[in-house]
FIKEKOL-808076 format. One line per 8 residues: number of its first residue (from 1); their letters; for each residue x, y, z of C-alpha. Coordinates in steps of 0.02 Angstrom, whole numbers, always signed. Example, Ala and Ser with C-alpha at 12.3 -4.5 7.8 and 13.67 -1.06 7.14 Angstrom:
BEGIN
1 = as = +615:-225:+390 ~ +684:-53:+357
// end
This chain:
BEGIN
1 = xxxxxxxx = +5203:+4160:+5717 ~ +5177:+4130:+5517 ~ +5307:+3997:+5458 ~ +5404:+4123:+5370 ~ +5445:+4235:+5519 ~ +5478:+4055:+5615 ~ +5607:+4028:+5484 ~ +5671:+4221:+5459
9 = xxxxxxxx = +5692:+4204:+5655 ~ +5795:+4045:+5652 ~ +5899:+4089:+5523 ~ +5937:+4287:+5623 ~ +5986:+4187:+5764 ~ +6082:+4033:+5688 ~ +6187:+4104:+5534 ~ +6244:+4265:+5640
17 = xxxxxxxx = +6132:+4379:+5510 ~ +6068:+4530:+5579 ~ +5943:+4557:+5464 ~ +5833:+4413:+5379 ~ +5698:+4435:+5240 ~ +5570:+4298:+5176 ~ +5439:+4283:+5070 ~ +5355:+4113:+4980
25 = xxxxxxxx = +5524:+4034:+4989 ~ +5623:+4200:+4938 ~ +5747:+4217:+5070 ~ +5879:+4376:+5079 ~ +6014:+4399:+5227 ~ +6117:+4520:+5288 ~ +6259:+4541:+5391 ~ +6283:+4739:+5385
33 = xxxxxxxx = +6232:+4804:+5561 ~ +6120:+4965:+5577 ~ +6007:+5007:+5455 ~ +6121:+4987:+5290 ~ +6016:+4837:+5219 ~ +5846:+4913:+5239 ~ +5948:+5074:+5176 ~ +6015:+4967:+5018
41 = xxxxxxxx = +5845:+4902:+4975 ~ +5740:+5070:+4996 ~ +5861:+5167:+4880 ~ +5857:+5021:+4752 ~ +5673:+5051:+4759 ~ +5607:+4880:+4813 ~ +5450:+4850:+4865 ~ +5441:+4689:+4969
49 = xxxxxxxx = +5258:+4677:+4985 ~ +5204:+4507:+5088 ~ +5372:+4493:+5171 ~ +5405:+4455:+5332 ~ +5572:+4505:+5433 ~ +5671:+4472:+5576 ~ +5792:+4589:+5646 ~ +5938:+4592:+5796
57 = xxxxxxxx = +5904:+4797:+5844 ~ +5746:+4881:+5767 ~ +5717:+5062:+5822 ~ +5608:+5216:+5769 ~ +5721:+5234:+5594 ~ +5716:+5035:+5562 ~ +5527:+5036:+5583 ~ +5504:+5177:+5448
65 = xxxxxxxx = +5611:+5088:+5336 ~ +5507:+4924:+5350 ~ +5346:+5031:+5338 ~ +5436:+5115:+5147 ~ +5502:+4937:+5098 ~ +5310:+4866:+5145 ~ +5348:+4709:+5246 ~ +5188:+4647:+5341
73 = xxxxxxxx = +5276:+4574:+5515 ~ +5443:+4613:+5571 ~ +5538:+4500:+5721 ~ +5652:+4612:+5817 ~ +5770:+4549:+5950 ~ +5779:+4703:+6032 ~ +5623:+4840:+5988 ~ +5603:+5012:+6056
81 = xxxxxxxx = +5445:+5075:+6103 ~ +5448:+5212:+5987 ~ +5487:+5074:+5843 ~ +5333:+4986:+5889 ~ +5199:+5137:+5884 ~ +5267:+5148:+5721 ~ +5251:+4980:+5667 ~ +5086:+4981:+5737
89 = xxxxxxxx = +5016:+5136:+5660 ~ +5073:+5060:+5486 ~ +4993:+4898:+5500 ~ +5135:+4791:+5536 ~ +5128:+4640:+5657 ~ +5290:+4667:+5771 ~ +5353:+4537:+5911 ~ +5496:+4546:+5979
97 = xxxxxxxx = +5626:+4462:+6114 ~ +5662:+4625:+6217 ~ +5556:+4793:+6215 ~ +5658:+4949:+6283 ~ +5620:+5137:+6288 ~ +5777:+5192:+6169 ~ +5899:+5114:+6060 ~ +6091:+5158:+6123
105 = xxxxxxxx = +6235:+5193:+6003 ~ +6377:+5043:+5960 ~ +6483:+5116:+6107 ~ +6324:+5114:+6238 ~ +6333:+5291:+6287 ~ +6210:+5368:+6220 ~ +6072:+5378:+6087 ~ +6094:+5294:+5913
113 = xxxxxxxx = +6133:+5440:+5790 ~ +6003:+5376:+5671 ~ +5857:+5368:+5810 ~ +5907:+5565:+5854 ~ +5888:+5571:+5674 ~ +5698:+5516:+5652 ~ +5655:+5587:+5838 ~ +5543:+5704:+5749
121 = xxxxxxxx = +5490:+5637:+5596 ~ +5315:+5593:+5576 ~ +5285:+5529:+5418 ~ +5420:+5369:+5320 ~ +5482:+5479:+5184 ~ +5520:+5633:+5296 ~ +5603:+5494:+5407 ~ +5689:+5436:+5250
129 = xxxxxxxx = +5772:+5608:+5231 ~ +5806:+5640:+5418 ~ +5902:+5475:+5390 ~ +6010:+5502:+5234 ~ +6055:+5684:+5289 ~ +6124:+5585:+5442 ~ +6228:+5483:+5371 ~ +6300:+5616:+5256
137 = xxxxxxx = +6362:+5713:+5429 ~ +6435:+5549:+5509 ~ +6530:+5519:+5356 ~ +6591:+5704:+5341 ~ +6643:+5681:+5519 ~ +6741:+5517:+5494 ~ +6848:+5627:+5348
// end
């Protein structure tokens, strides 16, 4: 494991972060759960080339996001299969603490909405999509 992902990896599990960036001494945290940050930083149009992540709960729509934002190894604590053929197919060095076959919602009974969201996408940007239209229902819903 490259120093950087050592230190991305402490910092996850230490600080309470789910989400921790680093690059040449460039590092960025988050505390948002789900896929807000990697949202945040896509739609800002960052490219984060050379990066390396680490990441509590990284699933199909997580993975796509990484592969848009350009990180080249991504830490998860928990990593679904799915999450890692993508990783894999893009080039990205994945480890991870726990490797499961889906990603459950917040209250445990079922899917996450945004993996049923990306269940069919094949490419990052159609993922992308799959993903905003998503959270534009579960927002509609919560009005």
């Amino acid at each position: 494991m490259r120093d950087e992902l050592q230190q991305a990896k402490s910092l996850l599990e230490k600080e309470s972060y789910t989400c921790v960036l680093c690059r040449d001494g460039q590092v960025i945290c988050h505390r948002e759960r789900g896929v807000a940050p990697l949202l945040a930083h896509v739609r800002a149009g960052e490219k984060m080339n050379g990066f390396v992540a680490a990441d509590r709960v990284v699933g199909r729509a997580a993975a796509f996001l990484y592969v848009l934002l350009g990180v080249e190894e991504v830490y998860a604590g928990v990593l679904s299969r799915p999450a890692l053929a993508v990783l894999r197919r893009y080039g990205i060095v994945a480890e991870y603490g726990t490797l499961t076959d889906v990603i459950q919602n917040r209250a445990g009974d079922g899917f996450c909405p945004m993996e049923q969201a990306v269940l069919t996408a094949k490419e990052p940007q159609e993922a992308l999509l799959a993903i905003e239209r998503r959270l534009v229902e579960l927002n509609q819903k919560k009005k």
